[in-house]
C-alpha positions in Angstrom: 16.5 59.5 139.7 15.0 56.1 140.5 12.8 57.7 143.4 10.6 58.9 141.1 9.6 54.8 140.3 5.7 54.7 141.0 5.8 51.9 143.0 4.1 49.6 144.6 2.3 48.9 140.8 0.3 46.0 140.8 0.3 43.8 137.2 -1.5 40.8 135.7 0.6 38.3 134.5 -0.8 35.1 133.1 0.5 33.5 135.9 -1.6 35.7 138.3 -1.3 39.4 139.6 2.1 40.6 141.0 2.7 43.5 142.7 6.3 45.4 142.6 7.7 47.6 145.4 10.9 48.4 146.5 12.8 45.7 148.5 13.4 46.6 152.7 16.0 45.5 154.8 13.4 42.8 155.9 13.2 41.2 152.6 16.9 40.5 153.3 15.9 36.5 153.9 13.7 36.3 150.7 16.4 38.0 148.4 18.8 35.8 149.4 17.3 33.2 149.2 16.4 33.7 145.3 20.1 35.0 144.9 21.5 31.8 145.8 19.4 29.8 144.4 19.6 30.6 140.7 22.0 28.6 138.8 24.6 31.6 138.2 25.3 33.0 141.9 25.7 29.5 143.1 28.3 28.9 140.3 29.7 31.8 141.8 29.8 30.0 145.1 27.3 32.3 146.8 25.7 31.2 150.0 22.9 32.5 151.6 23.3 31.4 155.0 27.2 32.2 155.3 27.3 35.4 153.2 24.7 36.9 155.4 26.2 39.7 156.2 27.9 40.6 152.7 24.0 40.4 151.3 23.4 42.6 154.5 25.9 45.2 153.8 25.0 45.1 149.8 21.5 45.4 150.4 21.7 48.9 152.6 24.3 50.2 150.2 21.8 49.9 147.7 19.1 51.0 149.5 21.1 54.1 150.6 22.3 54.9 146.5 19.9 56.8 144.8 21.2 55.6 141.4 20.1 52.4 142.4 16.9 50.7 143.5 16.6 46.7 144.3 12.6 45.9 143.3 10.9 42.8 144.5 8.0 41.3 142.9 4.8 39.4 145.3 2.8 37.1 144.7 -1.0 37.2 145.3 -0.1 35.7 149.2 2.2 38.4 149.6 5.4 36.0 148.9 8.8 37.6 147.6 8.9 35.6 144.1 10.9 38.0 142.2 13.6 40.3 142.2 15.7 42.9 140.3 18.3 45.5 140.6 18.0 48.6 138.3 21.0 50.8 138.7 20.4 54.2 136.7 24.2 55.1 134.6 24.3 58.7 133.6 26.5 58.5 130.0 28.6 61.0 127.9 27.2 59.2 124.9 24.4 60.4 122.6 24.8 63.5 124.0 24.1 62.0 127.8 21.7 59.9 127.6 21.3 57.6 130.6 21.1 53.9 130.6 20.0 51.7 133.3 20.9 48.6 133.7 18.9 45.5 134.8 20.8 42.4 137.1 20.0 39.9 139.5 16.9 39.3 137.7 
């Protein structure tokens, strides 16, 4: 279960420290923001301000799914300059291991 993620954790990158915690309905703005901004979702035709509520709707889904767990990443000023969505897969193969997979980065 992703619950058990010890988060907020603070890291150094060489950029400056970051701190990770899981995103809130009120980093709704920020997230999409990022989403539509990066090269593939706007290929996609995503746009923040008219797909408000779909980001809305997505967002608490995920929120809601234990299986998964949407992370943003802060800057020192306490600015949302990083996101990712880690969805935990339970698998049959070698003999059930689970996987998880990483998107929206």
């Amino acid at each position: 279960m992703l619950a058990s993620l010890n988060m907020p954790a603070a890291l150094e990158t060489r950029s400056g420290a970051v701190t990770l915690r899981r995103a809130a309905e009120d980093d709704l703005d920020e997230l999409m923001g990022l989403l539509s901004d990066d090269p593939i979702s706007a290929s996609r035709g995503d746009i923040a301000a008219a797909d408000r509520a779909a980001y809305r709707q997505a967002l608490a889904s995920i929120i809601a799914d234990p299986s998964n767990e949407v992370v943003v990443a802060e800057d020192e000023q306490a600015s949302v300059v990083g996101t990712m969505q880690l969805t935990r897969i339970p698998g049959m193969a070698r003999r059930g291991a689970t996987r998880l997979l990483i998107e929206a980065v």
